[in-house]
FIFIBA-106520 format. One line per field, with one value per residue (C-alpha): x negated, y, z negated; chain. Coordinates in nm, 2 decimals. Layout:
BEGIN
xx (X	...)
yy (Y	...)
zz (Z	...)
chain (A	...)
//
This chain:
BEGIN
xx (-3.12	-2.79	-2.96	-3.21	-3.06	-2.89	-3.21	-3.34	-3.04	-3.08	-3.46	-3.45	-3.73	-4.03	-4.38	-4.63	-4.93	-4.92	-5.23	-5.39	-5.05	-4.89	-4.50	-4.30	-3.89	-3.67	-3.35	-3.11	-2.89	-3.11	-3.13	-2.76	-2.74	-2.98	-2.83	-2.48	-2.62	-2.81	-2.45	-2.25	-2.46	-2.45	-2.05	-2.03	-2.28	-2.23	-1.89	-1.75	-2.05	-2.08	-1.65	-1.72	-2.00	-1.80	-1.49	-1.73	-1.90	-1.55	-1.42	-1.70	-1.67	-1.28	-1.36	-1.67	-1.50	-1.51	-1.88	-1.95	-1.71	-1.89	-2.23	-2.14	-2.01	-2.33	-2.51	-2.32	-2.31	-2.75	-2.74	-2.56	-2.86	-3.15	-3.06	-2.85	-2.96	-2.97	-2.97	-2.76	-2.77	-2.54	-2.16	-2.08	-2.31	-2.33	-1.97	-1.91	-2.19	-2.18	-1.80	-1.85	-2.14	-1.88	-1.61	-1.82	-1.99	-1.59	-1.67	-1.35	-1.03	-1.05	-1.22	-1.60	-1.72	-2.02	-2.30	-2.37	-2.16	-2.33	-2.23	-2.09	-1.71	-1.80	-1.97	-1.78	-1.81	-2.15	-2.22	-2.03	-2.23	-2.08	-1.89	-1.71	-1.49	-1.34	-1.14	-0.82	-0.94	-1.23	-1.59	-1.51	-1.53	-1.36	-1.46	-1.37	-1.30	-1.05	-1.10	-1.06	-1.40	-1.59	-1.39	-1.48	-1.86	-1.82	-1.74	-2.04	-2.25	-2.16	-2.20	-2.54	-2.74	-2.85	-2.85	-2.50	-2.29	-2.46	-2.40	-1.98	-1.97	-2.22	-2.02	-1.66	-1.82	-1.87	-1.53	-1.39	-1.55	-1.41	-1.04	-1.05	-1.10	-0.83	-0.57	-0.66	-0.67	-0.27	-0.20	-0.30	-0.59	-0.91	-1.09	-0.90	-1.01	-1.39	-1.35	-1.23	-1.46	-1.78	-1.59	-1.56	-1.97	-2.12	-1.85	-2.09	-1.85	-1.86	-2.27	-2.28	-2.07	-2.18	-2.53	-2.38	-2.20	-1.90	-1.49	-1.49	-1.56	-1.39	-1.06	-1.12	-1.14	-0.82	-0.61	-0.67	-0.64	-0.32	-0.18	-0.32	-0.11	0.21	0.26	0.25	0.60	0.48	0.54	0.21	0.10	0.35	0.15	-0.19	-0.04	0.09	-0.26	-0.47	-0.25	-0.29	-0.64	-0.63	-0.41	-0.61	-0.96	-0.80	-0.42	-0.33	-0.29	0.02	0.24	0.05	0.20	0.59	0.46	0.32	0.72	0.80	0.67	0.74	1.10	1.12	1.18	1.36	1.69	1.76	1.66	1.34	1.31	1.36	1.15	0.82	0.94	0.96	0.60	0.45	0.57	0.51	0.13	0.14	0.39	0.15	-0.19	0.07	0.19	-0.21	-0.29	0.00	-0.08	-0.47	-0.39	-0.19	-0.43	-0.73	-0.60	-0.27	-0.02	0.03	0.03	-0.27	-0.64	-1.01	-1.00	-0.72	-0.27	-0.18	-0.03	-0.38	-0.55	-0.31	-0.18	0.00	-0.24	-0.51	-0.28	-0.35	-0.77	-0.79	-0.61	-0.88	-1.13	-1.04	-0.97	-1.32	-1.56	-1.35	-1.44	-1.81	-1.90	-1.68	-1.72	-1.42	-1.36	-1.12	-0.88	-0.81	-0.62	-0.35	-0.34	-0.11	0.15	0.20	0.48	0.29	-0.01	0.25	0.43	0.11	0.06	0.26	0.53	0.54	0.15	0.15	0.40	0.19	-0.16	-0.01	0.22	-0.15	-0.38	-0.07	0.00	-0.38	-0.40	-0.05	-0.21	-0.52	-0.44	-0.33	-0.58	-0.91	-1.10	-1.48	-1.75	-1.95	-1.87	-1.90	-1.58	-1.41	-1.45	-1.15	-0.96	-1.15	-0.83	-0.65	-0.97	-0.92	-0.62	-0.71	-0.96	-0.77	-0.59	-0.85	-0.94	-0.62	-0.63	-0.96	-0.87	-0.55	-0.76	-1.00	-0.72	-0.54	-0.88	-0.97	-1.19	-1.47	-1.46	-1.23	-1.45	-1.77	-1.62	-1.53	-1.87	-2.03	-1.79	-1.83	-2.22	-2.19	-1.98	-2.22	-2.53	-2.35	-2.23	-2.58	-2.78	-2.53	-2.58	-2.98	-2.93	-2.78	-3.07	-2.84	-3.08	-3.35	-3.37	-3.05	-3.17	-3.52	-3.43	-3.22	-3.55	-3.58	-3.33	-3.54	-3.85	-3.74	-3.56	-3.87	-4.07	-3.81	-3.77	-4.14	-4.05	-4.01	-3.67	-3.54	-3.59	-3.29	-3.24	-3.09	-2.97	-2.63	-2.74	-2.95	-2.71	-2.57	-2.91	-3.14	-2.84	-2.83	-3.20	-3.31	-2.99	-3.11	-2.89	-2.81	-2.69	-2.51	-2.65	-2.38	-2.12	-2.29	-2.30	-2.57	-2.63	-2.46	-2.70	-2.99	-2.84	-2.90	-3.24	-3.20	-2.93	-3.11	-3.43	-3.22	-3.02	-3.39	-3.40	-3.69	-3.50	-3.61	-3.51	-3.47	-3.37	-3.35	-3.53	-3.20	-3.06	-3.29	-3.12	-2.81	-3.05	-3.18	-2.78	-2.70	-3.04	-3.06	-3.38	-3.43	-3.33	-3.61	-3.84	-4.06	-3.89	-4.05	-4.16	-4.43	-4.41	-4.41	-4.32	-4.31	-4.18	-4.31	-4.15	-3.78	-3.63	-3.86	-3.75	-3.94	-3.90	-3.95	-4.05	-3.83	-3.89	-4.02	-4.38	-4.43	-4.65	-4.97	-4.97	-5.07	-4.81	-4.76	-4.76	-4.44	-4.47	-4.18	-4.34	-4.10	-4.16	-3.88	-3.58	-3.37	-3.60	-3.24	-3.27	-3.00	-2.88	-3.04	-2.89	-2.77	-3.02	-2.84)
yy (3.36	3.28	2.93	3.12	3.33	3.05	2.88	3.17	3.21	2.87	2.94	3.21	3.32	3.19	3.31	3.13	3.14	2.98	3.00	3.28	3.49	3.56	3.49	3.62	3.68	3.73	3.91	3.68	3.91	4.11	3.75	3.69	4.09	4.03	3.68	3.85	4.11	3.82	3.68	4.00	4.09	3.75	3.74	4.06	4.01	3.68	3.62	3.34	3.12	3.17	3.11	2.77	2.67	2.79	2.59	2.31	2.31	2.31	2.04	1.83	1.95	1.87	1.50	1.48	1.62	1.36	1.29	1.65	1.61	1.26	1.46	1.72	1.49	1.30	1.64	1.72	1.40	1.42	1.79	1.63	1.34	1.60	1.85	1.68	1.73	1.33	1.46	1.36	1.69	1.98	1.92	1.81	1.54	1.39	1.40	1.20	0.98	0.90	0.83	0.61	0.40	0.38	0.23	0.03	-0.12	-0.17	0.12	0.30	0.36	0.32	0.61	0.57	0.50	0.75	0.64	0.85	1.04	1.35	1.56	1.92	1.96	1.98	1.64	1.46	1.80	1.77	1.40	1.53	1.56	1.84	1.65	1.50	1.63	1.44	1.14	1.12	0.92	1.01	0.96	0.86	1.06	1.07	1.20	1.56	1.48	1.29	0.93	0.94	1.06	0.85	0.56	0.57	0.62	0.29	0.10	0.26	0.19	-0.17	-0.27	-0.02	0.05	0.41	0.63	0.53	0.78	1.02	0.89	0.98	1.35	1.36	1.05	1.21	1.58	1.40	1.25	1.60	1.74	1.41	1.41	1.80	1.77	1.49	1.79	2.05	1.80	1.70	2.08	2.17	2.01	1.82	2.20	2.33	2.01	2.06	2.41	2.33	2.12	2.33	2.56	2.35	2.17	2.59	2.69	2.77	2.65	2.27	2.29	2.38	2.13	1.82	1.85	1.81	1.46	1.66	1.60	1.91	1.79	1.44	1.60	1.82	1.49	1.34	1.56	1.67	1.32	1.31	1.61	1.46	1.08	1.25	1.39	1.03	0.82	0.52	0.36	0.29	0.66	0.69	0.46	0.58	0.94	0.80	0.62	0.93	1.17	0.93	0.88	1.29	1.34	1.11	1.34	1.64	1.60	1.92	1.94	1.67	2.00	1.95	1.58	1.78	1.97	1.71	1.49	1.82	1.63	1.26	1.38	1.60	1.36	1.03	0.84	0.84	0.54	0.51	0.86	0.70	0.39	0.66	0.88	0.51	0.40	0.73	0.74	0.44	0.43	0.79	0.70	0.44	0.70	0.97	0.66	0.59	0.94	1.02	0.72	0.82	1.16	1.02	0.78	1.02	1.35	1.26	1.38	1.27	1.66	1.74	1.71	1.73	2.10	2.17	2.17	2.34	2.60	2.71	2.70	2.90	3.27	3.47	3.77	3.54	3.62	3.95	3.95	3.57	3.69	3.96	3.71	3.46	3.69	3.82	3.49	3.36	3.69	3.73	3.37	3.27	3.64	3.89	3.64	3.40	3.64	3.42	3.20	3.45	3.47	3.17	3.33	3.54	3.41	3.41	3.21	2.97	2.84	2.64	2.44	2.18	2.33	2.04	2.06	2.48	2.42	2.17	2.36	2.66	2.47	2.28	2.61	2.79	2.50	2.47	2.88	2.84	2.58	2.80	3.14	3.16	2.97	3.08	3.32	3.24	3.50	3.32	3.30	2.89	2.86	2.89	2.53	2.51	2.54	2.31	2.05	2.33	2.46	2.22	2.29	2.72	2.63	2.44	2.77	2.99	2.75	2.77	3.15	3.19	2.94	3.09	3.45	3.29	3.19	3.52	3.70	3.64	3.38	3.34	3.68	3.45	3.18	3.37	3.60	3.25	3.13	3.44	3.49	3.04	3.18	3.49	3.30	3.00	3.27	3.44	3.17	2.95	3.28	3.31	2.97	2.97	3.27	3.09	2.83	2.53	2.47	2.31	2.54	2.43	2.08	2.19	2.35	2.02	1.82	1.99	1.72	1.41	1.58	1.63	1.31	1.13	1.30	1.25	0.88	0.83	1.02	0.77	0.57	0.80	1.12	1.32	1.57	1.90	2.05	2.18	2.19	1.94	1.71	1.45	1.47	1.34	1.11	0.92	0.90	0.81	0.63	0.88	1.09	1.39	1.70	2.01	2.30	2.54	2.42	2.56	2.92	3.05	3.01	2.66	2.61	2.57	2.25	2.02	1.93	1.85	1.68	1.45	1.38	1.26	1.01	0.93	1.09	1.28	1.64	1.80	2.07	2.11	2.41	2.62	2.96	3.07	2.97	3.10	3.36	3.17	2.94	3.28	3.37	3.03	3.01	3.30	3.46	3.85	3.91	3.92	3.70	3.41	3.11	2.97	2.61	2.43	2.37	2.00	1.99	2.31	2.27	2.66	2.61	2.54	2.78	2.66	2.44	2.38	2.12	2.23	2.00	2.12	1.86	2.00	1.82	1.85	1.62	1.82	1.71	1.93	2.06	1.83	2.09	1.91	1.86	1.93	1.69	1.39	1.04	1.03	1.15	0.97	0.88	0.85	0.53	0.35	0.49	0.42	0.20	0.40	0.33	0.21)
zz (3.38	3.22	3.09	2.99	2.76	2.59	2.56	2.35	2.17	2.07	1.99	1.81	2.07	2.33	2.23	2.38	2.61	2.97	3.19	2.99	3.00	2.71	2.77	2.50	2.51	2.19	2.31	2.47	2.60	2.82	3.03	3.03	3.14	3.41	3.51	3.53	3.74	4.00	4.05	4.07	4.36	4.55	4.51	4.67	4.94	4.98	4.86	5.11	5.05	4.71	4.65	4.86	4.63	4.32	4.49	4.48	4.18	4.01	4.13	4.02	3.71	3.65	3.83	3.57	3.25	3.10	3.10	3.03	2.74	2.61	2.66	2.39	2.18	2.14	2.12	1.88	1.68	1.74	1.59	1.28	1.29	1.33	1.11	0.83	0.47	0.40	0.05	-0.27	-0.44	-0.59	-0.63	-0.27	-0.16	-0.49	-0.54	-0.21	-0.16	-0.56	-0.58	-0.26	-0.48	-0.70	-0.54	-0.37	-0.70	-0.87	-1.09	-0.97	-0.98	-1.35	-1.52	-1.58	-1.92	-2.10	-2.24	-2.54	-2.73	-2.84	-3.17	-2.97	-2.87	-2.51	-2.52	-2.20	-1.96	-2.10	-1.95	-1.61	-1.35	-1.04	-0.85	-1.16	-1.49	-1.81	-1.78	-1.97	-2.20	-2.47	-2.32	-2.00	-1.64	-1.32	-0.94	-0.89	-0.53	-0.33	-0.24	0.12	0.23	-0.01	0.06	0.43	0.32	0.10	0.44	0.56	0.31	0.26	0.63	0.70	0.37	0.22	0.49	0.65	0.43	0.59	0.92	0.87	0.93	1.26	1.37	1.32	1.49	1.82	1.80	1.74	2.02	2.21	2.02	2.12	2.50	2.50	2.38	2.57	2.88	2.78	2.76	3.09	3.27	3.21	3.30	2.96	2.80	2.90	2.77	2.44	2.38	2.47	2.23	1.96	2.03	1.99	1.71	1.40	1.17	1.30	1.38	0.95	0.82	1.06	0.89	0.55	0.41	0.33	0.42	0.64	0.96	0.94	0.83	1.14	1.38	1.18	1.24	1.58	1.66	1.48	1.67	2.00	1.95	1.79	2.14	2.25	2.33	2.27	1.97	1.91	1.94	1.65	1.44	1.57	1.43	1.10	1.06	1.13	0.90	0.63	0.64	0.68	0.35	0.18	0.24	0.22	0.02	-0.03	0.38	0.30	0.44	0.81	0.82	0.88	1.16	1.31	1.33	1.57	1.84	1.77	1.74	2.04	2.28	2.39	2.29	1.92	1.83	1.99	1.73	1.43	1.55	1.60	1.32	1.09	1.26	1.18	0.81	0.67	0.71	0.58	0.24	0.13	0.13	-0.03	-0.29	-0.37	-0.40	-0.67	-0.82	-0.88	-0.96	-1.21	-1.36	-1.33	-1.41	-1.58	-1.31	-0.94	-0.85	-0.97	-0.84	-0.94	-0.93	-1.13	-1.12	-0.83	-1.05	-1.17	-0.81	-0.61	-0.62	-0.45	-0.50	-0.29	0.06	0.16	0.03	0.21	0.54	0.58	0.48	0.70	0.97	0.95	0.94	1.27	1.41	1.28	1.36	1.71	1.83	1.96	2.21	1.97	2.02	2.40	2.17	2.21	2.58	2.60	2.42	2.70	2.95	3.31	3.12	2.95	3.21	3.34	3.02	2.81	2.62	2.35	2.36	2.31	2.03	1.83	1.86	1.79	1.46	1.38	1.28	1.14	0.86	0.77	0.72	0.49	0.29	0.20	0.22	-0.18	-0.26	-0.45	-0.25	-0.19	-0.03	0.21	0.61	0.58	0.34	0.74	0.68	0.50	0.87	1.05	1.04	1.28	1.44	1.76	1.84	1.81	2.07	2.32	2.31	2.39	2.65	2.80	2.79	2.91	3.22	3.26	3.33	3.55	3.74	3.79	3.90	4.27	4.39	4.29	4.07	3.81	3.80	3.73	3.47	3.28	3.30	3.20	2.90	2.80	2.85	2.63	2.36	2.38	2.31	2.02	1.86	1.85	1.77	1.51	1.36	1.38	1.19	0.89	0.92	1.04	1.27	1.03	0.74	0.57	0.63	0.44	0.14	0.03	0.03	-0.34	-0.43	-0.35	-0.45	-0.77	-0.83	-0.74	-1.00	-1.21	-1.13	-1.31	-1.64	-1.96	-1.97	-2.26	-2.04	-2.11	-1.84	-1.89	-1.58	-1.39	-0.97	-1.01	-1.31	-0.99	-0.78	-1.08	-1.24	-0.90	-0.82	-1.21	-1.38	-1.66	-1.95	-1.79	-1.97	-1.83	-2.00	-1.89	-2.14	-2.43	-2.55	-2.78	-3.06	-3.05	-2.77	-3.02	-3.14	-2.77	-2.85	-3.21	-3.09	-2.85	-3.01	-3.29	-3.07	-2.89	-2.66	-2.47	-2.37	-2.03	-1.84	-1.47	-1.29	-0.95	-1.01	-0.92	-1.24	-1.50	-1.58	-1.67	-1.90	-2.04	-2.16	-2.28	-2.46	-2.63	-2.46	-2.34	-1.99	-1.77	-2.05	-1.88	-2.01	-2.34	-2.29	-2.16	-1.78	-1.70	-1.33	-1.07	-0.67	-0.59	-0.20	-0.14	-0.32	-0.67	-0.92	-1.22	-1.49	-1.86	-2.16	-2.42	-2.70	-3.04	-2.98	-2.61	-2.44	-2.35	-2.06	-1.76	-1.50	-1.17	-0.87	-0.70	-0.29	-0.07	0.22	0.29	0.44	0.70	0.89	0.58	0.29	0.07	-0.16	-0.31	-0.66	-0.94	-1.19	-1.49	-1.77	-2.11)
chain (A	A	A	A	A	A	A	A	A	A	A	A	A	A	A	A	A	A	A	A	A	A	A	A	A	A	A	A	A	A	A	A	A	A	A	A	A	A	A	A	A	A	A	A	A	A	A	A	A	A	A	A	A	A	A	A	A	A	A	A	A	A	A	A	A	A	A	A	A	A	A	A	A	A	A	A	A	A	A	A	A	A	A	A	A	A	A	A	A	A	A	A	A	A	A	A	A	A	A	A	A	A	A	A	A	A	A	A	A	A	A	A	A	A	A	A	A	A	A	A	A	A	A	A	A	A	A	A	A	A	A	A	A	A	A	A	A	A	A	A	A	A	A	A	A	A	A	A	A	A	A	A	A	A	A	A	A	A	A	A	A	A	A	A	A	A	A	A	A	A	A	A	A	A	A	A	A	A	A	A	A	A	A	A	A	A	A	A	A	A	A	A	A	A	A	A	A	A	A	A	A	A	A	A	A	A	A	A	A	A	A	A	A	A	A	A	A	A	A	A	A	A	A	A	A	A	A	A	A	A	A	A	A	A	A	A	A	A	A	A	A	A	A	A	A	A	A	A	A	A	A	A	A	A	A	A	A	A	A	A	A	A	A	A	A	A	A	A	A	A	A	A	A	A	A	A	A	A	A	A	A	A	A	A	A	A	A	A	A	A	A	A	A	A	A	A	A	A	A	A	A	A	A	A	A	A	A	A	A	A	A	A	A	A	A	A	A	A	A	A	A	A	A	A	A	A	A	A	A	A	A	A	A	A	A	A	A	A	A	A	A	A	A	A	A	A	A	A	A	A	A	A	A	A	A	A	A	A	A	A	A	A	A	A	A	A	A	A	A	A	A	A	A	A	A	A	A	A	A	A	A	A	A	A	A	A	A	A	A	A	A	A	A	A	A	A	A	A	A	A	A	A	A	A	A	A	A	A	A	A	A	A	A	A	A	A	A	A	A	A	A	A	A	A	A	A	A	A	A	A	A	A	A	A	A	A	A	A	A	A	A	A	A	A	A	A	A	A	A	A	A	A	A	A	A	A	A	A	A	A	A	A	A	A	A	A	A	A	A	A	A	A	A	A	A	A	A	A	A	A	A	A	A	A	A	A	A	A	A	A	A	A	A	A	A	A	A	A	A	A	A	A	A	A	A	A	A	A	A	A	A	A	A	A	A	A	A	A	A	A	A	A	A	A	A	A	A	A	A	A	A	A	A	A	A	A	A	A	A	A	A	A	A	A	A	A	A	A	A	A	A	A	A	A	A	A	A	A	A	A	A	A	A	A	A	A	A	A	A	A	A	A	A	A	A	A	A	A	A	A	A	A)
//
């Protein structure tokens, strides 16, 4: 009954018909209730037999951790596979799986030159797609986002084709779940590892962002693995730990304050020398990805302290703490249930003195840095911004493993070990219902298609197509090789200039948008409120959300409107970019 109930939860529901009976059941939790009830009774008639079997289930279950462990991990790893967008759309996915084109193709570091330069002030923001912003010099644009993510993707790419990029972050989840058990087992035991890691394979947070070819998850795996080998005493775990924190800083640098935590433990132990050999080890592999990161900030935003999005002065505040805190505070709790708050358990002396004190130090050191590195920062409304403390999310779980572990152990056999399989049950069942409710299972994955839809159509428009657009400005740029124009750099009435504009340079002036984002095109264009959009319709995707592609020019084709199909060939129909058209 208890599987049961996950299996729905998972689901979302069973209706079907089975030799002419219909067999319908949609509530989870009246399984797990009814499951919990099965065993109460058996450990209190039966509660000799049942604390052998319990007794011996266990210990099958610490000799097999590992393969329990390496089982998630590959579920995992095939959730990120099943369910992944395999889409290069928005800011995101085009901004990583673009810049990796480009390094891969020698277009960067330098900044990337602009084809056209168009008569409005705005002109370069114009020509940048999302996912990109004005170079430092005139006409030319640079990635938005760091290099180390894309980087890794340009191996990828190089040595698999198109669909490898998005190959990284289902690859890196299962070795989170892996990197994960391998802490938890070196705080306490393999059981706390195994625990961890089933907390880590249901946590919403990590199911969302393996589907997506975003830095989240990766940075996760990095510095959990980091943690896990700066605990190490061999000198090679020093350089393992320097190697992992670089390649962390350079995905994510604004974490550079986690790489100090992490010396805790490499200088915790040992004669001073072998110190300063691990502490040397650990920083040199970690001072060259700071060096390169300086010096690109430098050359692409014109100082090495500040990024894509902005100097640091203008992206943190103080004023952010207190609203972020509650934020924060309330996604953990909404998405990973009450039942987070085991983390805490080890703080408490009797549970502590069963688990590594050097390992308890660092996981509790690991989450704590990644909260002080985001909580000024901008706030953001929706429950998947929790991605932001994935880096320390690991290590949070290996301490609500230990807690939950340490409880089952204080409670008398086998009462102890079935409260901590109901509650793994119960968190499992929340946690998945949770994250089919957000559409990760499938529905996030669908409404991306709209991307290569739309790129496709757009791939067969003539070569002086300009396209007008802001979500969709990366998407068709890298699927067409096409002029594209951001349309939300212009006010009204300068706005009435763009088409003028391009038809005078040659181009062909089109406009794609989301449904969502007519009524920013309705501001910017100068066009009542509520108004049906004035051009002729030269493309419409009604499912997905809707897009719909506009002719704008001043003597419209005439042609009739293509009804767009969101069908797709395969589990990665992603081609190779386009090459920009001159």
């Amino acid at each position: 009954m208890l599987a049961w109930g996950a299996i729905v939860a998972v689901t979302g529901g069973v209706d079907t018909r089975l030799f002419g009976l219909d067999i319908r059941s949609r509530d989870p939790f009246r399984a797990l209730a009814a499951g919990l009830l099965l065993v109460l009774i058996q450990a209190v008639f039966f509660r000799r037999e049942l604390t052998r079997d319990l007794d011996r289930a266990v210990a099958v279950v610490r000799l097999r951790a590992a393969v329990f462990v390496a089982l998630l991990a590959v579920a995992v790893a095939a959730h990120g596979v099943i369910f992944g967008t395999f889409s290069v759309g928005g800011s995101d996915a085009y901004g990583y799986v673009n810049q990796a084109y480009d390094w891969l193709d020698g277009a960067l570091p330098r900044p990337i030159q602009l084809t056209e330069r168009l008569p409005f002030e705005t002109s370069d923001r114009m020509q940048s797609p999302l996912g990109y912003r004005e170079g430092p010099q005139p006409q030319t644009i640079v990635p938005t986002y760091a290099p180390g993510l894309p980087l890794v993707m340009a191996a990828a790419l190089a040595a698999f084709g198109a669909c490898a990029p998005f190959f990284v972050s289902p690859v890196f989840a299962a070795l989170f779940v892996w990197l994960t058990f391998r802490l938890g087992t070196r705080a306490g035991s393999p059981t706390i590892g195994l625990v961890a890691a089933f907390l880590v394979s249901t946590s919403p947070v990590v199911l969302f962002q393996a589907v997506w070819p975003m830095s989240d998850v990766p940075a996760a795996a990095l510095w959990t693995g980091a943690a896990l080998f700066a605990l190490g005493s061999r000198p090679r775990d020093a350089l393992s730990a320097g190697f992992l924190t670089a390649l962390g800083v350079l995905i994510r640098p604004n974490l550079l304050p986690v790489a100090v935590l992490l010396t805790v433990p490499i200088l915790q132990r040992g004669p001073l020398r072998e110190r300063l050999v691990r502490i040397t080890l650990f920083g040199v592999p970690l001072s060259i990805a700071v060096l390169f990161t300086g010096w690109l900030n430098a050359l692409w935003f014109g100082s090495p302290l500040s990024s894509g999005y902005g100097a640091a002065g203008e992206l943190y505040d103080w004023a952010n703490v207190a609203p972020n805190l509650r934020l924060y505070a309330a996604w953990l709790w909404k998405s990973q249930t009450a039942w987070i708050l085991l983390a805490l358990a080890p703080l408490v002396p009797s549970f502590r003195r069963a688990l590594d004190g050097r390992v308890l130090t660092i996981c509790l050191l690991l989450p704590a840095g990644v909260v002080a590195c985001y909580v000024s920062y901008a706030q953001f409304e929706e429950w998947w911004y929790l991605r932001f403390l994935l880096p320390g999310l690991g290590a949070l779980m290996v301490l609500a493993a230990a807690g939950l572990v340490g409880l089952a152990r204080s409670v008398a056999k086998p009462f102890g070990v079935i409260g901590a399989v109901v509650v793994l049950t119960l968190i499992a069942a929340s946690c998945l219902s949770f994250a089919r409710r957000e559409g990760i299972f499938g529905p996030v994955r669908d409404s991306e298609r709209r991307y290569a839809v739309l790129g496709s159509f757009a791939a067969s428009l003539p070569a002086n197509a300009a396209l007008i657009a802001v979500q969709h400005s990366g998407s068709l740029r890298f699927h067409t090789g096409r002029l594209t124009v951001r349309f939300d750099t212009l006010e009204y009435p300068r706005s009435q200039e763009l088409v003028p504009s391009l038809e005078r340079a040659g181009y062909r002036p089109l406009l794609v948008i989301d449904d969502a984002e007519a009524a920013d095109v309705r501001a910017r264009f100068g066009i009542p409120e509520g108004a049906a959009l004035p051009w002729p319709i030269r493309a419409r995707l009604r499912e997905l959300g809707g897009v719909t592609v506009y002719d704008l020019g001043t003597s419209p084709a005439g042609e009739d409107p293509v009804a767009l199909e969101p069908a797709r060939s395969g589990w990665c129909d992603v081609p190779r970019r386009a090459p920009a058209r001159r």
